[in-house]
C-alpha positions in Angstrom: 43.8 14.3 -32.3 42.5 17.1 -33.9 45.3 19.6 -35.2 45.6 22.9 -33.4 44.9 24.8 -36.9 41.9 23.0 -37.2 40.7 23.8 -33.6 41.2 27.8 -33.7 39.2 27.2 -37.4 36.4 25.9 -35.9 36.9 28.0 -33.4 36.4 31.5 -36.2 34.0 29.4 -37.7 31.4 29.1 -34.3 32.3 33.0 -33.4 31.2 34.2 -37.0 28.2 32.4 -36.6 27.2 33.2 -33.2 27.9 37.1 -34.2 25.7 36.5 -37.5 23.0 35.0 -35.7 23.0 38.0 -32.2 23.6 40.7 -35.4 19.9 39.5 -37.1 18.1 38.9 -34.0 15.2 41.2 -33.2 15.2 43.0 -29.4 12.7 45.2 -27.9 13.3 48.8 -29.3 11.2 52.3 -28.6 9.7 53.9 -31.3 8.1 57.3 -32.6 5.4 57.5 -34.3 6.2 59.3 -37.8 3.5 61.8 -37.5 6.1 64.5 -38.6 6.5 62.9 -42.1 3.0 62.0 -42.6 3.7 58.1 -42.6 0.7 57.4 -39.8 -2.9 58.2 -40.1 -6.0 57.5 -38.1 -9.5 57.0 -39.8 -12.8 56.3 -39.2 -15.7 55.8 -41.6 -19.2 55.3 -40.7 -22.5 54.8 -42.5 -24.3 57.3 -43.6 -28.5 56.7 -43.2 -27.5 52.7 -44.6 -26.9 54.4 -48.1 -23.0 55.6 -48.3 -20.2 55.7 -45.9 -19.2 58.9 -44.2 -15.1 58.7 -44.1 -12.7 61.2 -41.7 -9.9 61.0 -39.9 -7.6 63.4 -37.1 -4.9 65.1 -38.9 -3.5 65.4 -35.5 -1.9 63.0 -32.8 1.2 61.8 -31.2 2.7 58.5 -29.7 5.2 56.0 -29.2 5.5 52.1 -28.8 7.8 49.3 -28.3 8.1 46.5 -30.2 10.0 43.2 -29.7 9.2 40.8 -32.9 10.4 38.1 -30.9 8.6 38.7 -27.9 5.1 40.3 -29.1 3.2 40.2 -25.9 6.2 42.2 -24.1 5.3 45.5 -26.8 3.1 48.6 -26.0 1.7 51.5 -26.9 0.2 54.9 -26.2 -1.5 57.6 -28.1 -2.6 60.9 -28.0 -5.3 62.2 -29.8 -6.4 65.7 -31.0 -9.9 65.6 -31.0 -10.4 69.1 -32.5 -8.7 68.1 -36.0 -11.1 65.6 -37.0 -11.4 66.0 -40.4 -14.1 64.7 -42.9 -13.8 66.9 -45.7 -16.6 69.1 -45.0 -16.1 72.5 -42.8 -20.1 72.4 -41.5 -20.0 69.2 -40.8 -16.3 69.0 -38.7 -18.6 71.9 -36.6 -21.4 69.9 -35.6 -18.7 66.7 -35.1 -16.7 69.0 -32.2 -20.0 70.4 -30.5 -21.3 68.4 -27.7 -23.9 66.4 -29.6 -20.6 64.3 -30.9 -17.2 65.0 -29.7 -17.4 68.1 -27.1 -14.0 69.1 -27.9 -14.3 72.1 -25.6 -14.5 70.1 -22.5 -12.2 67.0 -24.3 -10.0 67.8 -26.4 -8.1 65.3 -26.6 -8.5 61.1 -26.8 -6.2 58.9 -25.8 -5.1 54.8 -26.0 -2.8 52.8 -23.9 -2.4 49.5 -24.3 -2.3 46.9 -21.5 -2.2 43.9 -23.3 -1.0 42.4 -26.5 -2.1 38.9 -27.4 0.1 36.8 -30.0 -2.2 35.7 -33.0 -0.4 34.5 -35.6 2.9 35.1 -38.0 2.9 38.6 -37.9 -0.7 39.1 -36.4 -1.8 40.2 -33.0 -4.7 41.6 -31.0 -3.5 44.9 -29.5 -5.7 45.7 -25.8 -6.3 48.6 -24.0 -8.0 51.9 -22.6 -9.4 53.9 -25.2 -10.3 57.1 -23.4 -13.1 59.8 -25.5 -15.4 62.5 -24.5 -14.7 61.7 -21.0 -15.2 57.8 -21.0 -12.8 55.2 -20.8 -13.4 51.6 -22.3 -11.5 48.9 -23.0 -11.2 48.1 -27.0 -9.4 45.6 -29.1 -7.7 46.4 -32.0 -6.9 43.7 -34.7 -3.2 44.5 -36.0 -1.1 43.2 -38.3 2.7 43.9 -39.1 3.5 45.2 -42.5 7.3 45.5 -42.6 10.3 46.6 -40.7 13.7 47.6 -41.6 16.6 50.3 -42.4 14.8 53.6 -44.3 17.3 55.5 -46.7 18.4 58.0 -43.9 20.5 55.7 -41.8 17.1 55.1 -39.5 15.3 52.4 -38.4 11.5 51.6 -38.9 8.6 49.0 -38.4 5.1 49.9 -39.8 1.8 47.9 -39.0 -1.9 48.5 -40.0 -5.2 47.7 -37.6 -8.7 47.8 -37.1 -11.2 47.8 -34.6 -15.4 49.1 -34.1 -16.6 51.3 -31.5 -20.0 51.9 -30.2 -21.0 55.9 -30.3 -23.2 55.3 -27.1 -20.2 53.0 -25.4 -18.8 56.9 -25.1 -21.4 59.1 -24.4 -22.5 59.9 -27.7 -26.0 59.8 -27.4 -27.2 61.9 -30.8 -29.5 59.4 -32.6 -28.0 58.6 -36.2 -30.2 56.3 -37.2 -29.6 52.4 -36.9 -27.2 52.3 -39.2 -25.3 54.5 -38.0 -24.6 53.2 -34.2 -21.1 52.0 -35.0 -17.5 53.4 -36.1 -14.8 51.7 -37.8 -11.5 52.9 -37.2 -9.0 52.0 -39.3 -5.2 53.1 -38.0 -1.8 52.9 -40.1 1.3 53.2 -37.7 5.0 53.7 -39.1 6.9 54.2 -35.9 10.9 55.6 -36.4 13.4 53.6 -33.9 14.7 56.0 -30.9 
């Protein structure tokens, strides 16, 4: 028979493990997008006449997610876009982008995305679904994410960061000004650090 020392060790022994294992476990947490500290961005790039790439982005937006790294499928997220701070690097042209040939910031000034699905791909991959809503029209897009890292920052905070990718179609929205046939498609390219709540 096993002594009574023995028991309680084994005892300590299963408790420290149990506490180790529940203290490194992942669990669904809501995060902020760090917009504030410039640690998220949103581009697009798309070709110019088949001879170069025209590259942008919107130096403004806002949003929040959840993420569970143990249960992908159960994460989300939403977006808001300022449409009126696109940015490509050339005052003119950002003019022309927010008239009503492109953008018709005006009458929509702002985008949005909200997820409504999120399907597993692999080890730290994922297709992210959902409503992407511009100029007015909403369609559904898939965007191909994958994690980058997660973990404590230096100011006692909490933080998971993830990159993705997806292609729209500038007549899928309403966008109807004729670029040429090389120019019918957008890439968007997003980087997402979100700060734990």
């Amino acid at each position: 028979m096993k002594s009574l020392n023995t028991v309680l060790k084994g005892s300590a022994a299963g408790v420290a493990l149990a506490t180790a294992l529940l203290s490194t476990q992942a669990f669904a947490a809501d995060y902020v997008i760090d917009t504030k500290g410039a640690h998220a961005s949103i581009n697009f790039k798309i070709p110019h006449l088949g001879y170069s790439l025209l590259l942008g982005r919107f130096n403004d937006f806002s949003g929040d997610f959840t993420y569970d790294a143990e249960d992908v499928a159960a994460s989300k997220i939403s977006v808001t876009i300022d449409t009126t701070s696109i940015d490509s690097n050339h005052a003119e042209r950002d003019k022309h982008l927010r008239s009503n040939d492109f953008l018709a910031v005006e009458e929509f000034p702002e985008a949005t995305f909200v997820s409504t699905k999120v399907v597993d791909v692999d080890d730290e991959e994922f297709d992210l679904v959902g409503d992407l809503t511009l100029r007015g029209v909403t369609k559904e897009i898939t965007i191909e994410v994958e994690k980058v890292g997660e973990g404590k920052d230096p100011w006692g905070g909490y933080r998971v960061g993830f990159e993705g990718e997806t292609e729209i179609r500038l007549q899928d929205f309403g966008i109807e000004k004729d670029l040429g046939p090389a120019s019918q498609v957008v890439e968007l390219e997003l980087h997402i650090e979100g700060i734990r709540k």
